[in-house]
C-alpha positions in Angstrom: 0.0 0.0 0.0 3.2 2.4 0.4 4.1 1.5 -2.7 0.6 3.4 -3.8 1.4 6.3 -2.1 4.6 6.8 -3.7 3.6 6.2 -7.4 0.7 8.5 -6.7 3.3 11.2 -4.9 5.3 11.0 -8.2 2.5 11.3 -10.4 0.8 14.8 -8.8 4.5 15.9 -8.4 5.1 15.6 -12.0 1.6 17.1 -12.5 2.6 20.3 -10.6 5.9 20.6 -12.2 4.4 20.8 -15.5 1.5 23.1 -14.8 2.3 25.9 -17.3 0.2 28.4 -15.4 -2.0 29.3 -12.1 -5.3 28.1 -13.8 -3.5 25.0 -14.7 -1.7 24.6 -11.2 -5.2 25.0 -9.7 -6.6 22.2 -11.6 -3.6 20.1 -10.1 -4.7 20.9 -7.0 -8.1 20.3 -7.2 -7.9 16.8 -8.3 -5.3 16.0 -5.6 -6.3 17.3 -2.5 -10.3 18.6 -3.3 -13.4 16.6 -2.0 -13.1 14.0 -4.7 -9.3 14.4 -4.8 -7.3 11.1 -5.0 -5.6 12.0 -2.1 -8.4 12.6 -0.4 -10.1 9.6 -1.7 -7.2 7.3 0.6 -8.3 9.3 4.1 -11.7 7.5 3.4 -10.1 4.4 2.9 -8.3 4.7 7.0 -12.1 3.0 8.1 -11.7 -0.1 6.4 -8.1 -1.0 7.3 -7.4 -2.9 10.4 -6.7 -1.2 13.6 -2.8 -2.0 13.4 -2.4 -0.5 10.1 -4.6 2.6 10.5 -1.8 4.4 12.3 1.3 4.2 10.1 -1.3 4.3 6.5 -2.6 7.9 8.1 0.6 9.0 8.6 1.7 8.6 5.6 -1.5 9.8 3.7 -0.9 13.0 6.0 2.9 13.1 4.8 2.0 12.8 1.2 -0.6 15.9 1.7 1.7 18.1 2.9 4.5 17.6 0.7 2.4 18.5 -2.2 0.7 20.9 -0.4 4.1 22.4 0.3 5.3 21.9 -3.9 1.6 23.5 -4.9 2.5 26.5 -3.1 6.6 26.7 -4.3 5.1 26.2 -7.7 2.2 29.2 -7.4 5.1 31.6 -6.6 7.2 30.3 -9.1 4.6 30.7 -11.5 3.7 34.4 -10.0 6.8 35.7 -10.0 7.3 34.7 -14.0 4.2 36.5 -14.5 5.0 39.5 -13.0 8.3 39.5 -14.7 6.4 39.2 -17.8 4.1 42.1 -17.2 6.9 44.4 -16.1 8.9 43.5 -19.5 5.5 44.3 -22.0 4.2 47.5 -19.3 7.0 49.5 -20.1 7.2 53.7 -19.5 8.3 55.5 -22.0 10.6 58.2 -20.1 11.2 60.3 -23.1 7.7 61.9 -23.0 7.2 65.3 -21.8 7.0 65.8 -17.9 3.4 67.1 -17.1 2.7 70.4 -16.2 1.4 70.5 -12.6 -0.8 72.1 -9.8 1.7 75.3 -10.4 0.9 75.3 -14.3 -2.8 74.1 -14.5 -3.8 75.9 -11.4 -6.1 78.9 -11.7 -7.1 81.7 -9.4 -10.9 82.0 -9.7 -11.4 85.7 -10.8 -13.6 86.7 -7.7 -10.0 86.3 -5.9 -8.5 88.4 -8.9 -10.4 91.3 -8.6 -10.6 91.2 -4.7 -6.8 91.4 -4.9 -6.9 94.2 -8.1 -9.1 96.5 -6.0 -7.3 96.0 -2.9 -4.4 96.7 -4.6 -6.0 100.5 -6.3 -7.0 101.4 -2.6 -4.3 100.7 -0.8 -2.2 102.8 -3.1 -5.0 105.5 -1.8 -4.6 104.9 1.6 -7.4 102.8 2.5 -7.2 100.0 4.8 -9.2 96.8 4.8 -11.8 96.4 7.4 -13.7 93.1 7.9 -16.7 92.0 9.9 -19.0 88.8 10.3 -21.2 87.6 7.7 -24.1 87.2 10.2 -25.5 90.8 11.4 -27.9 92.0 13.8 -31.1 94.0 12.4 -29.8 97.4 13.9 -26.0 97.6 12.1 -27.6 96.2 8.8 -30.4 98.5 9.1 -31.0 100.9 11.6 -27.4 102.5 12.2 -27.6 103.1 8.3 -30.7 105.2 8.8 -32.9 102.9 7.0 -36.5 102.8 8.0 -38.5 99.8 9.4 -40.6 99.9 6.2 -38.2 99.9 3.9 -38.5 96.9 1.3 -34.8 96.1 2.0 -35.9 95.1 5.6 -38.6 92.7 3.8 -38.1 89.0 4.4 -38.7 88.6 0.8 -35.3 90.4 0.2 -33.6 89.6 3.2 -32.4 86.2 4.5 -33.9 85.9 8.6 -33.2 83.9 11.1 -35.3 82.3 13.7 -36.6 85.4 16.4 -34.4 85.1 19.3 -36.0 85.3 22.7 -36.3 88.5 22.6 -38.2 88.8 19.1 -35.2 90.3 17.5 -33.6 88.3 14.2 -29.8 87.9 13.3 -29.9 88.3 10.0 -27.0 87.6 6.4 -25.6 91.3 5.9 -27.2 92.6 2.7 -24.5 94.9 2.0 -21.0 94.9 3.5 -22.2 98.6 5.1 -21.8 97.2 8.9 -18.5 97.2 8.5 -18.6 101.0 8.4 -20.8 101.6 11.4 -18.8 99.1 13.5 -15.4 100.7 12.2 -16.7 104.5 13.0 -17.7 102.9 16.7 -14.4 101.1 17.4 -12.1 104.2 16.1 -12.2 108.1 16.4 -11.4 109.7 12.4 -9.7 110.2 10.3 -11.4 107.1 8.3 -10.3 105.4 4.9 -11.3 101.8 5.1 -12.5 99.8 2.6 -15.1 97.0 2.9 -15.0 93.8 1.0 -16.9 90.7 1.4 -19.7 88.4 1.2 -23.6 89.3 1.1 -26.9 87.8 0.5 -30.3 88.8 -1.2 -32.8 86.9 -1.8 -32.5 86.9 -5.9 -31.0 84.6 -8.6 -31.3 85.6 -12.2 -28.3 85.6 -14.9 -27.1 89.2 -13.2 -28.2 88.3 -9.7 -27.4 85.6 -7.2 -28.3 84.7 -3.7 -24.7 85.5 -2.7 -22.5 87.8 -3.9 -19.6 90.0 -3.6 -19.4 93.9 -3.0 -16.7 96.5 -2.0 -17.7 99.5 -0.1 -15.5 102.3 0.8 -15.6 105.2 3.4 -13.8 108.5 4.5 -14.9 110.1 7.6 -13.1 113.3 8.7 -13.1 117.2 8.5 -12.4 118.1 4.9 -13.4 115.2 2.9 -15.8 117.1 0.3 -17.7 115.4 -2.8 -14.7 116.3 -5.1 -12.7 114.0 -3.3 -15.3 111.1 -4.2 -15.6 112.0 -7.4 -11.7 112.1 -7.7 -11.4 109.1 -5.9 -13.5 107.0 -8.2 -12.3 108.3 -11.0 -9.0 107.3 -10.3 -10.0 104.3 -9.2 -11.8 103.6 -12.6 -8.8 104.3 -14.7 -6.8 102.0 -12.6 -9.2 99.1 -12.6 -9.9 99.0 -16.2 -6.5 99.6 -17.5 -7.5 103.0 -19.2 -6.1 106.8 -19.4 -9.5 108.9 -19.1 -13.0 107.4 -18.7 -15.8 109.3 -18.7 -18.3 109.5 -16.0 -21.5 111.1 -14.9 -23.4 111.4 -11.0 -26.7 111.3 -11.4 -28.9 112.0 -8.2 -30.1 109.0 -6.8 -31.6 108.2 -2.9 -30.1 106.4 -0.5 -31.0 106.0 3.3 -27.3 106.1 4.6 -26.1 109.4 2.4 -27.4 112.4 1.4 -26.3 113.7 -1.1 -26.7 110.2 -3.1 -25.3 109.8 -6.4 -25.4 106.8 -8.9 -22.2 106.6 -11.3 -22.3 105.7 -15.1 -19.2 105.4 -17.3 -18.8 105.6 -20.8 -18.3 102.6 -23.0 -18.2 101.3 -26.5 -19.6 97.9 -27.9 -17.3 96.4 -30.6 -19.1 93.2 -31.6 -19.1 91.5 -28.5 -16.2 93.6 -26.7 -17.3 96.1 -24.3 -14.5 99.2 -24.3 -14.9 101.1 -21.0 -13.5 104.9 -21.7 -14.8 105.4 -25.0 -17.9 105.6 -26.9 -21.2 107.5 -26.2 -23.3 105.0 -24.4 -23.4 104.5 -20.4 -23.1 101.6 -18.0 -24.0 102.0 -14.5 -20.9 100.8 -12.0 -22.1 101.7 -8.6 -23.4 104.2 -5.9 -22.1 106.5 -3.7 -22.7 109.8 -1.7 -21.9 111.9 1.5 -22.5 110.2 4.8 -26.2 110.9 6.2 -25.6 113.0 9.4 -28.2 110.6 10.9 -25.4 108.0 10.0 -22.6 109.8 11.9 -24.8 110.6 14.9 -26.0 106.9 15.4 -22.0 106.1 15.7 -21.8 108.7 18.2 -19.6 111.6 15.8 -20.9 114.8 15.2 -21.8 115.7 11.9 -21.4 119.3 12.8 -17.7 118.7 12.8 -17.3 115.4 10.6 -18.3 114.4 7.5 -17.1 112.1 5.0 -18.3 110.2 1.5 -19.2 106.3 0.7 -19.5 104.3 -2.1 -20.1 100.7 -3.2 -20.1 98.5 -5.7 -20.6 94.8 -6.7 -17.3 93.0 -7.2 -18.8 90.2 -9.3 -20.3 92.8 -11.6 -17.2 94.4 -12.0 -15.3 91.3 -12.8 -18.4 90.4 -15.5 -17.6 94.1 -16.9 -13.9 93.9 -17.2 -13.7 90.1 -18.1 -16.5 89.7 -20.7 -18.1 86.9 -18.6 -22.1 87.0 -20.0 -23.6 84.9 -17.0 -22.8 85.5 -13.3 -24.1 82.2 -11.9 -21.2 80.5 -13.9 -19.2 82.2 -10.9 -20.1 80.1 -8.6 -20.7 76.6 -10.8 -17.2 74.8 -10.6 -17.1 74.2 -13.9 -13.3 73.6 -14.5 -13.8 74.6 -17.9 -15.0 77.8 -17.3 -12.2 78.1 -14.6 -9.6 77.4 -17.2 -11.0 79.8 -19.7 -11.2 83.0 -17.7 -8.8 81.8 -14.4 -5.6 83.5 -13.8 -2.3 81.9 -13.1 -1.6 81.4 -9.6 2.3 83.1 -9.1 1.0 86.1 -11.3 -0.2 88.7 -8.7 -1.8 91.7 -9.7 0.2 95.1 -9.1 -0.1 98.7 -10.4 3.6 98.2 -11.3 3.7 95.2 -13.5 -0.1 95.4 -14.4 -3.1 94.1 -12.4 -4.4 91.8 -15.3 -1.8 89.8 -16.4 
């Protein structure tokens, strides 16, 4: 009966030698050691043998299973590793192609942060200063410090995004104009002021001009001199700066506003040239933004006395802006992550905007 194990041993030793891949290796092994396996066909043979011979014919059944067991296994890695070496002889890298270009090269600054960093940069060569505040306001510094009455529309909740009433009925509220940054900036310091104000708001509106958040700059001088030529010089300059020009022509036209008085709306000239806007020429007018002198209401609420103080503000939409400068037809394509779109009007990210080397680059 030994002599069966061995000419079976040397027959499924053979068999695994010559298995010429893992399918065939596993077909070895199936019909050795599986349920129907002729190795495992002699375990079932252990009941039928006398009691003497049980012990030495398990033993060796047992021996033969491992051993092939043990040349299954150093065949499957034989077999593996020539495959691999196979695969890594065909899947080949061609080291001569270009290198890609990169996060550095590909990257693009979304144009909202373009523009934020162009008017920041006109400003500050001014003299303004940056002032922030929260995104969340109370009703009384997004309304009532700016003189605006409780039956404006602005206050409407159709206009205005509400929160819940507190306990004691008032509601915070999502700043509707970056304008509480002025009132808390005249309460925290004594002028001379020249801040701007740029930053998030939210109305309740989405059309192809008009989203439900949006960007705005405002802008404020507070002291004893400030007069409306300075405004109008100031945004003049500040025109000819932005949009890369020598002159542009403007006009004030009278306008109402709650928090200044006088209030003035500002148009400048532009061109059309098939579908090119040209901003300093021509005899048509765009409307850019408003501005005026702060109310006196405004500077008494903040605790300054508008005999002695008085200053101008303005403000504008930095989105719109970016639409006028940019050629871009559809605002809500801002805020759509469209990669496509990003690449198309995105700037590249180690190109910063200066008045120096140019602020669209």
């Amino acid at each position: 009966m030994s002599g069966d194990i061995e000419t079976l041993e040397r027959q499924v030793l053979t068999e695994i030698e010559g298995a010429a891949d893992l399918q065939a290796l596993e077909a070895v092994r199936i019909a050795a050691l599986g349920k129907k396996g002729r190795i495992t066909q002699l375990m079932k043979r252990l009941g039928g043998l006398p009691p003497e011979e049980r012990k030495s014919f398990g033993q060796a059944v047992n021996t033969l299973k491992r051993r092939v067991g043990e040349a299954i296994e150093a065949r499957k890695s034989a077999l593996a590793e020539a495959a691999l070496a196979a695969r890594l002889a065909q899947e080949t890298a061609d080291i001569t192609l270009p290198v890609r270009p990169g996060p550095l090269a590909e990257g693009r600054i979304h144009p909202l942060s373009q523009i934020w960093d162009e008017v920041t940069e006109i400003f500050a060569d001014m003299g303004f200063s940056v002032a922030e505040g929260p995104d969340i306001e109370s009703d009384e510094l997004n309304f009532t410090k700016l003189n605006i009455p409780p039956e404006h529309p602005a206050r409407q909740d159709m206009d205005t995004f509400y929160f819940k009433p507190r306990a004691d009925g008032s509601r915070l509220l999502l700043r509707t104009h970056t304008s509480p940054v002025q009132i808390r900036t005249m309460q925290a310091q004594e002028p001379p002021i020249r801040i701007i104000a740029p930053g998030r708001v939210y109305r309740c509106d989405s059309d192809q001009t008009h989203t439900p958040m949006f960007h705005q700059v405002e802008g404020l001088v507070i002291d004893e001199e400030t007069h409306l030529g300075h405004l109008k010089w100031c945004l003049e300059e500040f025109c000819k700066a932005f949009f890369e020009v020598d002159e542009v022509k403007m006009r004030f036209r009278a306008s109402h506003f709650p928090f200044t008085e006088p209030s003035m709306e500002v148009d400048i000239a532009y061109a059309r040239r098939g579908n090119e806007i040209r901003i300093g020429e021509g005899e048509d007018w765009l409307e850019i933004l408003g501005s005026g002198m702060v109310h006196p209401n405004v500077l008494a609420g903040v605790g300054l006395d508008p005999e002695r103080y008085q200053g101008f503000a303005f403000g504008m939409g930095l989105d719109r802006i970016a639409m006028l400068k940019y050629g871009m037809p559809d605002l809500r394509a801002f805020f759509a992550g469209d990669v496509r779109w990003l690449r198309h009007y995105g700037f590249a990210p180690l190109e910063q905007p200066t008045l120096a080397g140019g602020l669209s680059r």
